[in-house]
KOLZA-559707 format. One record per atom (N, C-alpha, C): atom name; x, y, z. Coordinates in nm, 4 decimals. Example, Ala and Ser with C-alpha at 12.3 -4.5 7.8 and 13.67 -1.06 7.14 Angstrom:
<'N',<1.3190,-0.5690,0.7800>>
<'CA',<1.2300,-0.4500,0.7800>>
<'C',<1.3200,-0.3300,0.7800>>
<'N',<1.2850,-0.2250,0.7080>>
<'CA',<1.3670,-0.1060,0.7140>>
<'C',<1.2900,0.0030,0.7870>>
// end
This chain:
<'N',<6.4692,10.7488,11.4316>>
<'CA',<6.3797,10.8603,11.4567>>
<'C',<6.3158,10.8442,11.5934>>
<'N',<6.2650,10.9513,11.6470>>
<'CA',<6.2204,10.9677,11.7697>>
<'C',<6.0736,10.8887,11.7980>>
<'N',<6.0091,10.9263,11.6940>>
<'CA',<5.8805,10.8904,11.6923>>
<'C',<5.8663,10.6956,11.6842>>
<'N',<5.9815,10.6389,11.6574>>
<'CA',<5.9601,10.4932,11.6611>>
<'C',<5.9343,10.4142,11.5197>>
<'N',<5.8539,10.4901,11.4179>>
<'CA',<5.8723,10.4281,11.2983>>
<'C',<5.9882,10.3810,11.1915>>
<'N',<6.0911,10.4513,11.2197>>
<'CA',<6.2392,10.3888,11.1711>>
<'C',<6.3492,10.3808,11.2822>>
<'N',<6.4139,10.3195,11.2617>>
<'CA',<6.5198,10.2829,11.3571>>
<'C',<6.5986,10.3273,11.2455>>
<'N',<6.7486,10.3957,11.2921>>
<'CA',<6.8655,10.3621,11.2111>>
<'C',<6.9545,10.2568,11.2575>>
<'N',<7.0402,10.1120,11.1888>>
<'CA',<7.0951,10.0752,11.2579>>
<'C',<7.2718,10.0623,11.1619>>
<'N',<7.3687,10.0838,11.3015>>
<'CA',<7.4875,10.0997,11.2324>>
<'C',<7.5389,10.0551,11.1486>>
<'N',<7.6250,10.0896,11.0403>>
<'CA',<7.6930,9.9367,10.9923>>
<'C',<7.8642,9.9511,10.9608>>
<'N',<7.9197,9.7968,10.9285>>
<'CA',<8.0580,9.8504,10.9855>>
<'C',<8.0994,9.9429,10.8467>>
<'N',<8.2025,10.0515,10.8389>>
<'CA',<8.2567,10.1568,10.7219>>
<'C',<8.3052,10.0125,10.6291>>
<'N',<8.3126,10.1085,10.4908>>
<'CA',<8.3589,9.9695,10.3950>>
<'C',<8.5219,10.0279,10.3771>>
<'N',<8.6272,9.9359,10.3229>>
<'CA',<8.7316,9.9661,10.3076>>
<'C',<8.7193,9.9389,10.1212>>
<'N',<8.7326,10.0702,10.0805>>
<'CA',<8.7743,10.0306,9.9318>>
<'C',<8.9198,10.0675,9.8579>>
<'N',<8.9602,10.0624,9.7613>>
<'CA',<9.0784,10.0752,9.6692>>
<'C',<9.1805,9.9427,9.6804>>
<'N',<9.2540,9.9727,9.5888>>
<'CA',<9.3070,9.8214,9.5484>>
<'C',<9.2255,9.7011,9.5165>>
<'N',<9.1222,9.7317,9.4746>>
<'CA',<8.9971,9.5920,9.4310>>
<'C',<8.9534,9.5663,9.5435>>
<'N',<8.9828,9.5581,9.6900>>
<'CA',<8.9715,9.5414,9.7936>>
<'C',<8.8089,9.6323,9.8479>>
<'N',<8.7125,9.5420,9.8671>>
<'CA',<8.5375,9.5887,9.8811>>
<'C',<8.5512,9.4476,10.0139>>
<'N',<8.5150,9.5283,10.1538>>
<'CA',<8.5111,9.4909,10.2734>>
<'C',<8.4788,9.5224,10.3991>>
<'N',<8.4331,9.4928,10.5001>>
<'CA',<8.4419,9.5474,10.6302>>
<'C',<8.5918,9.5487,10.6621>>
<'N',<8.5677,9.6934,10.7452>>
<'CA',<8.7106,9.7654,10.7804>>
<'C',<8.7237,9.6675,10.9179>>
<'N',<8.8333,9.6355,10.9742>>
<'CA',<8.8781,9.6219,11.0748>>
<'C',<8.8514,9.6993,11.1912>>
<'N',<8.8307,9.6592,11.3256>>
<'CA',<8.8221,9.7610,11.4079>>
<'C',<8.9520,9.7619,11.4392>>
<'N',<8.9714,9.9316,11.4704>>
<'CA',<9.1503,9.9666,11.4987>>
<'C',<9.2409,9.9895,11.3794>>
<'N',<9.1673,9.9291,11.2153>>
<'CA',<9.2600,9.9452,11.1557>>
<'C',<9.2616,10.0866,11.1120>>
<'N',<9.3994,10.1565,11.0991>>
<'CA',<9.4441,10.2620,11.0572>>
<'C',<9.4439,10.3545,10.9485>>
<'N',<9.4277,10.2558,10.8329>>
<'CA',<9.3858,10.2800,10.6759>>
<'C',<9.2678,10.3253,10.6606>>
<'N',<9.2519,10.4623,10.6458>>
<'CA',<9.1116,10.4991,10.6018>>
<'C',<9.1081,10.5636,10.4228>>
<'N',<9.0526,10.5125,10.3440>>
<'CA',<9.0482,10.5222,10.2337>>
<'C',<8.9514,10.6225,10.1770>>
<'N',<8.9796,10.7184,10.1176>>
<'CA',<8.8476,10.8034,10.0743>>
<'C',<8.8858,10.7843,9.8931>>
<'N',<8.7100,10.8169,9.8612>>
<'CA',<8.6777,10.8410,9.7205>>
<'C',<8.6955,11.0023,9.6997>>
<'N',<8.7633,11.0144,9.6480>>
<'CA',<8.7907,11.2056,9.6203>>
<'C',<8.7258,11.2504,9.5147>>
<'N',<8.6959,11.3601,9.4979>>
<'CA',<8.6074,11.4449,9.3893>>
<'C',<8.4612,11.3119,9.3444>>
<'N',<8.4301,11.2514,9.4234>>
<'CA',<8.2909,11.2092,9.3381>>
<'C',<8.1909,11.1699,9.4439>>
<'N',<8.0692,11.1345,9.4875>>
<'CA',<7.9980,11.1209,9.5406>>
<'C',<7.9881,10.9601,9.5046>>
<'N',<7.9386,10.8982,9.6372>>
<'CA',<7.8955,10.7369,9.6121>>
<'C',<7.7448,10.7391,9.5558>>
<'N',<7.6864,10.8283,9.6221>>
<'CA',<7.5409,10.8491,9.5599>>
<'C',<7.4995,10.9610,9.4484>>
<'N',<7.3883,10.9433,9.3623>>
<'CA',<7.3539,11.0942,9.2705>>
<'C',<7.3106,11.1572,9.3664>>
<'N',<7.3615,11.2881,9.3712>>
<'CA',<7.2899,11.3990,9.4663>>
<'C',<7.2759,11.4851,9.3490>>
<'N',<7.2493,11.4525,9.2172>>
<'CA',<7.2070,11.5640,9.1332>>
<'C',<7.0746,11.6522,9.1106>>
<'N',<6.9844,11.5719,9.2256>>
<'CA',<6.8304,11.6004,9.1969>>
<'C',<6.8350,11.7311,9.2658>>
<'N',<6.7012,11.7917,9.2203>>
<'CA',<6.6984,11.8905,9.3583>>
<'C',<6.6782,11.8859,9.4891>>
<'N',<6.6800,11.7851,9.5145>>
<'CA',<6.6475,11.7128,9.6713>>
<'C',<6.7656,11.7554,9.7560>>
<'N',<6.8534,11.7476,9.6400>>
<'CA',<7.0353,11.7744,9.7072>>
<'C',<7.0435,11.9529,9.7112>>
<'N',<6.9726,12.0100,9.6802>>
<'CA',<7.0142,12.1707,9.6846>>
<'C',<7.0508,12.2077,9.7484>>
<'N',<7.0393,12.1716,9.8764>>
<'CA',<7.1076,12.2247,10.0223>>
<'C',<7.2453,12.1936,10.0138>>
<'N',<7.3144,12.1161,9.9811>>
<'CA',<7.4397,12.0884,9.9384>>
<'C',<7.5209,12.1755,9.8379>>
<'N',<7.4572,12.2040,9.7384>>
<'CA',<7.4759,12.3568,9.6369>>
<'C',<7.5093,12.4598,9.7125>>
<'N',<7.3643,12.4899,9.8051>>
<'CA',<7.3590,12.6419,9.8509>>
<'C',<7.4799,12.6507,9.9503>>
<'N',<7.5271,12.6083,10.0362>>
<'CA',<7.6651,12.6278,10.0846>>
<'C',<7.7971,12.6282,10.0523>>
<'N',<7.7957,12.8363,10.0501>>
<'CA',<7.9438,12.8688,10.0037>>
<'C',<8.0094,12.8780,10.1243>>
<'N',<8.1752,12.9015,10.1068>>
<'CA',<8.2265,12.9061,10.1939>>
<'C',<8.3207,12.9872,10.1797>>
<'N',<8.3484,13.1320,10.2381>>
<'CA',<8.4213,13.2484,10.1900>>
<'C',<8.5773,13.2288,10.2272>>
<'N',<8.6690,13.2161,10.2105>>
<'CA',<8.7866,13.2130,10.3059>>
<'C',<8.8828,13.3563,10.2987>>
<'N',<8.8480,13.4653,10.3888>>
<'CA',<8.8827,13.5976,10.3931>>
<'C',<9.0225,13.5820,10.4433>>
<'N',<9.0983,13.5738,10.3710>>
<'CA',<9.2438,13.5224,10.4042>>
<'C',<9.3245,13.6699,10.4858>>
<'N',<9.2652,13.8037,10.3938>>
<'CA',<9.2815,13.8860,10.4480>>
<'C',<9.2312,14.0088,10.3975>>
<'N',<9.1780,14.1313,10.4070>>
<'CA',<9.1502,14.2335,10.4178>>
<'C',<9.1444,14.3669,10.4662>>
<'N',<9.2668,14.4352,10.4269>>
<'CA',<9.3067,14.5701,10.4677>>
<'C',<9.2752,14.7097,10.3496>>
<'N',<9.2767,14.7869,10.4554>>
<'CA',<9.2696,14.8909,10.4508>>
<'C',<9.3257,15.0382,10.5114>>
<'N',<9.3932,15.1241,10.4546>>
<'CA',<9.3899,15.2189,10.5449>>
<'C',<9.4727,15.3268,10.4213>>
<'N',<9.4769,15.4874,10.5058>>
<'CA',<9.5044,15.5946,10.4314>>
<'C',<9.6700,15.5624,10.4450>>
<'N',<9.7018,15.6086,10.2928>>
<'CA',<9.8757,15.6238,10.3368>>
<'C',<9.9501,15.7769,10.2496>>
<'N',<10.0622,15.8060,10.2866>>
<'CA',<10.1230,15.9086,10.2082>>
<'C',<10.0372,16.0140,10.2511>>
<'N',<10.1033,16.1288,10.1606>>
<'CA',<10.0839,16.2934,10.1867>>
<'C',<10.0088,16.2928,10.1684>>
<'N',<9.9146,16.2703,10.0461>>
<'CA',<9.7608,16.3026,10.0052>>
<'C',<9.6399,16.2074,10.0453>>
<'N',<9.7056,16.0835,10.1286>>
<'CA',<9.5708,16.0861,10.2215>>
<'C',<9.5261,15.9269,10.0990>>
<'N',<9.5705,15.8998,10.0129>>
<'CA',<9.5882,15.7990,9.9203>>
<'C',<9.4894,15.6746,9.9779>>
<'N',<9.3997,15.6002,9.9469>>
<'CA',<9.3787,15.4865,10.0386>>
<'C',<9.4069,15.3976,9.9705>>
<'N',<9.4857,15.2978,10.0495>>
<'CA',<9.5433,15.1106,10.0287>>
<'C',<9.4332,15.0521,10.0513>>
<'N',<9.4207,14.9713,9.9948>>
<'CA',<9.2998,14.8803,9.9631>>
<'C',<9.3441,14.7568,9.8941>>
<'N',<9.3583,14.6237,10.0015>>
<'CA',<9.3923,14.5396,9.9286>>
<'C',<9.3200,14.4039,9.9862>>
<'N',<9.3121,14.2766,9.9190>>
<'CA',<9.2518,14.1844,9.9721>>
<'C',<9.2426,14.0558,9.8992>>
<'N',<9.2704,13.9561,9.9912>>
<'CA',<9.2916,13.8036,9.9399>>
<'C',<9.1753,13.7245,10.0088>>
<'N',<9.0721,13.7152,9.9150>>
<'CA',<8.9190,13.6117,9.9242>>
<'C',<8.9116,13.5497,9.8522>>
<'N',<8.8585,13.4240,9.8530>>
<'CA',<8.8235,13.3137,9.8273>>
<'C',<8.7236,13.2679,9.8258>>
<'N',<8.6322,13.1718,9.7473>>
<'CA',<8.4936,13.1689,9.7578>>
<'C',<8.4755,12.9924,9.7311>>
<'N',<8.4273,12.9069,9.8128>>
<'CA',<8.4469,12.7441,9.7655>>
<'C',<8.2845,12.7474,9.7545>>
<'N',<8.2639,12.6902,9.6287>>
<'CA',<8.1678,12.5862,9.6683>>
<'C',<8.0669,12.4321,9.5831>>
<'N',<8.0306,12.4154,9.6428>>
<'CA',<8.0049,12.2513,9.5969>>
<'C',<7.9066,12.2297,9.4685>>
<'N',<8.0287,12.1446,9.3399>>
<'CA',<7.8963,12.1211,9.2295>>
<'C',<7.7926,12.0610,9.2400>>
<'N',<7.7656,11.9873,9.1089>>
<'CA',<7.6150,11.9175,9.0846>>
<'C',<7.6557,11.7903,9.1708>>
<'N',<7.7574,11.7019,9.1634>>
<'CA',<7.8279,11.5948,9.2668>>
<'C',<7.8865,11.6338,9.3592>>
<'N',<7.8833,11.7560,9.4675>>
<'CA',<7.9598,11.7667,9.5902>>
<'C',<8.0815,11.7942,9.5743>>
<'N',<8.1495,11.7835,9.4522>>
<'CA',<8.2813,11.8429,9.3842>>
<'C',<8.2831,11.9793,9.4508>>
<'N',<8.4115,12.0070,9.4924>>
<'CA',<8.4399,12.1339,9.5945>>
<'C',<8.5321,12.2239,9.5109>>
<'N',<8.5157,12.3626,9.4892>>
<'CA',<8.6229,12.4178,9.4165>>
<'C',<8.6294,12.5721,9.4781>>
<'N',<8.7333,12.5944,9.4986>>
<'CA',<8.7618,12.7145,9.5555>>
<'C',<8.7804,12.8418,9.3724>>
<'N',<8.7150,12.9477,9.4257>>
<'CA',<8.7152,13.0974,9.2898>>
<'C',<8.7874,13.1807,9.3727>>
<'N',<8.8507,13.2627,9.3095>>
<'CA',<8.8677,13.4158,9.3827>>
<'C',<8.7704,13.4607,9.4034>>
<'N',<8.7496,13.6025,9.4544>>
<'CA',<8.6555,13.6510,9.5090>>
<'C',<8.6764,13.8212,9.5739>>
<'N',<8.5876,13.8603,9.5762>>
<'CA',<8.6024,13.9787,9.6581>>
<'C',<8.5169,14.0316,9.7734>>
<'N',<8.5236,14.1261,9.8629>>
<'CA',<8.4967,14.1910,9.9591>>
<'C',<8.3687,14.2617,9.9269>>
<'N',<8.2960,14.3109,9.7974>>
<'CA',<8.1656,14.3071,9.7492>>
<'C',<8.1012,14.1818,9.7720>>
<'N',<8.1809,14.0068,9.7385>>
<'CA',<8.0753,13.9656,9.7091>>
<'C',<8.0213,13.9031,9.8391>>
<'N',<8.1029,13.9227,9.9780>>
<'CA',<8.0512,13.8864,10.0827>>
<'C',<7.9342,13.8957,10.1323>>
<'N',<7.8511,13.7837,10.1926>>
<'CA',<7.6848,13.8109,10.2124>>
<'C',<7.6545,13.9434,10.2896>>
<'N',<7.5895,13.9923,10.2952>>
<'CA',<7.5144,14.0614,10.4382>>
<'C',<7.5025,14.0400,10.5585>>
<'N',<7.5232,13.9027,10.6035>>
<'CA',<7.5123,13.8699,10.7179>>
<'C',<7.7519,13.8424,10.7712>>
<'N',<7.7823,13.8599,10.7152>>
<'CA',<7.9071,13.8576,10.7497>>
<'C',<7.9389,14.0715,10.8238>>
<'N',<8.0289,14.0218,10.8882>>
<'CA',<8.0667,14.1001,10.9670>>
<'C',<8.1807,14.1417,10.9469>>
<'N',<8.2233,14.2371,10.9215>>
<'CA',<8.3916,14.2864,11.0165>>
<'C',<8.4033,14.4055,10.8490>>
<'N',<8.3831,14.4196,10.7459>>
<'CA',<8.4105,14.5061,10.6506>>
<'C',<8.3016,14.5566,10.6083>>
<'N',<8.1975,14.6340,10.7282>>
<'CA',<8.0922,14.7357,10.6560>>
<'C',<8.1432,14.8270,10.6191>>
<'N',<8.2039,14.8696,10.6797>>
<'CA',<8.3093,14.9887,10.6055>>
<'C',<8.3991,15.0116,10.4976>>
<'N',<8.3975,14.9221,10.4440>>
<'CA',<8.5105,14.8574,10.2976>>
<'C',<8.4755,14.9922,10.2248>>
<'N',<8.6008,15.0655,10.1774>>
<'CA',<8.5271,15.1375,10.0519>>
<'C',<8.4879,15.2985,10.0946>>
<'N',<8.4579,15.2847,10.2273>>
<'CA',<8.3995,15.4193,10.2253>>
<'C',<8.4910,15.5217,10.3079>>
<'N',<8.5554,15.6123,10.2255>>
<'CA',<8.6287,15.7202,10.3476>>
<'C',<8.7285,15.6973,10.3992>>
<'N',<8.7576,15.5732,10.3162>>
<'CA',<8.8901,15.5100,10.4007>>
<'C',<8.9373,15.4314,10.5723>>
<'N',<8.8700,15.4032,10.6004>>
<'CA',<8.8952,15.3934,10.7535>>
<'C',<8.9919,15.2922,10.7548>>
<'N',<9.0518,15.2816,10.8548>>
<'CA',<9.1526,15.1508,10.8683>>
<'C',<9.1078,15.0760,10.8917>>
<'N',<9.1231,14.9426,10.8189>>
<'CA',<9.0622,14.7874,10.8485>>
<'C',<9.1634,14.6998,10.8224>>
<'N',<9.2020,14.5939,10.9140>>
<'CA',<9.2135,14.4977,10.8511>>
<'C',<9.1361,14.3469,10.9434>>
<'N',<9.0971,14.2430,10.8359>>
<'CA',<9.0315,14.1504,10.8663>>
<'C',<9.0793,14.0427,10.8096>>
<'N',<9.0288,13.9180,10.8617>>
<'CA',<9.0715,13.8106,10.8666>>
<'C',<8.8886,13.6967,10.9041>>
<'N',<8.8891,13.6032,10.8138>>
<'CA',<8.7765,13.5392,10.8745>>
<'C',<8.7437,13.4221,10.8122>>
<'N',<8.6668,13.3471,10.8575>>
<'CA',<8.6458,13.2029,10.7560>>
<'C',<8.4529,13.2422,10.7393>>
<'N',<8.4228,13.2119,10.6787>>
<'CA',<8.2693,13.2752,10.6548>>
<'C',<8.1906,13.1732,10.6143>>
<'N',<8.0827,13.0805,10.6356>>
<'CA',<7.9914,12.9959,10.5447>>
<'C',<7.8737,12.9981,10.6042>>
<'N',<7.7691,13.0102,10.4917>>
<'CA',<7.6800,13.0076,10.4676>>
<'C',<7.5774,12.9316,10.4130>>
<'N',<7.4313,12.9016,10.3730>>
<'CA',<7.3975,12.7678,10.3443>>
<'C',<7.2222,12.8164,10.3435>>
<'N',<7.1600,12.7251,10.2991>>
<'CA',<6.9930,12.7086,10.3045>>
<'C',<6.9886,12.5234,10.3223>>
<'N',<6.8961,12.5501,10.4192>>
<'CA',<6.8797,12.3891,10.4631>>
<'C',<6.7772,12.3389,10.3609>>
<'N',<6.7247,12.2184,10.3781>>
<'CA',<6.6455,12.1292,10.2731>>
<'C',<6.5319,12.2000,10.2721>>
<'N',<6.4784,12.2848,10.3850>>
<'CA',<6.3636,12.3582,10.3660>>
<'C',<6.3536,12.4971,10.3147>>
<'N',<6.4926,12.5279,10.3061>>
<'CA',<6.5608,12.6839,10.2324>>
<'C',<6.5513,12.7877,10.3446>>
<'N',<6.6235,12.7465,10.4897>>
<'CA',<6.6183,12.8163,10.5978>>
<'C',<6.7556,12.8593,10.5860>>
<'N',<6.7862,13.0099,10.5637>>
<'CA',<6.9162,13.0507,10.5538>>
<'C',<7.0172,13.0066,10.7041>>
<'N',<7.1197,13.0005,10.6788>>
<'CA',<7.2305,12.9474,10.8280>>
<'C',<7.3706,13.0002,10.7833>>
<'N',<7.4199,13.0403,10.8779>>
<'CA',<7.5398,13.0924,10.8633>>
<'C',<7.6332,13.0805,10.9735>>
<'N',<7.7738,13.0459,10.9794>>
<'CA',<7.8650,13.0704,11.0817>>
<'C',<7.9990,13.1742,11.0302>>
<'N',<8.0182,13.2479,11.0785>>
<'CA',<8.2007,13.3252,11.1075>>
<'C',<8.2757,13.2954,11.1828>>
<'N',<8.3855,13.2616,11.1745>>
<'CA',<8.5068,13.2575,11.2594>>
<'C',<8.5615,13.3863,11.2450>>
<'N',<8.6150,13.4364,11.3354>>
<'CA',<8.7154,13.5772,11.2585>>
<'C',<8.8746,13.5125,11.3211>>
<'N',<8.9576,13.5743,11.2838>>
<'CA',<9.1172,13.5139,11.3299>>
<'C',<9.1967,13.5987,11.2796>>
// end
């Protein structure tokens, strides 16, 4: 910290699996991860900020009029990830309603038909103090 009352100081990554509990080598190549579980409980509410970040993956989203009568296509592949009571990550389907307000590119979804199509990675979040944050990619 800035202020001088804690220092953080480094320490070397541990290498685990195969019974094997150690300092990693510097240079070595093997990086080992624990998948689906957390080393620590983040079940308290202390961890909520970890909850509150979804992550939309707008794979794609079109729109537009087709045929004689003006017909509108309306179709769309979304995705919605986000993190359990342990940081466990799971991707839902999803739709083009349930996108926040602060996302961009389909205000128009739905209405009158206009031609759209979109593409975007979307996440969102509340920090430890419940300060909303958000980034878009579009692609």
């Amino acid at each position: 910290m800035m202020d001088g009352s804690t220092a953080l100081v480094p320490e070397d990554a541990l290498l685990r699996g195969n019974g094997y509990s150690g300092a990693m080598a510097q240079g070595d190549l093997a990086l080992h991860l624990i998948q689906d579980r957390a080393d620590i409980d983040i079940s308290g509410q202390e961890f909520n900020f970890v909850r509150s970040i979804r992550v939309f993956d707008v794979r794609y989203a079109r729109q537009h009029e087709s045929g004689r009568d003006g017909d509108c296509n309306r179709s769309a592949n979304i995705y919605l990830g986000t993190y359990g009571t342990q940081g466990d990550f799971s991707w839902l389907r999803s739709s083009p309603w349930a996108l926040p307000d602060a996302h961009l590119g389909l205000e128009r979804w739905g209405s009158n038909c206009p031609s759209i199509y979109h593409r975007s990675v979307f996440v969102e979040w509340h920090d430890y103090a419940g300060n909303y944050g958000f980034e878009q990619v579009n692609y």
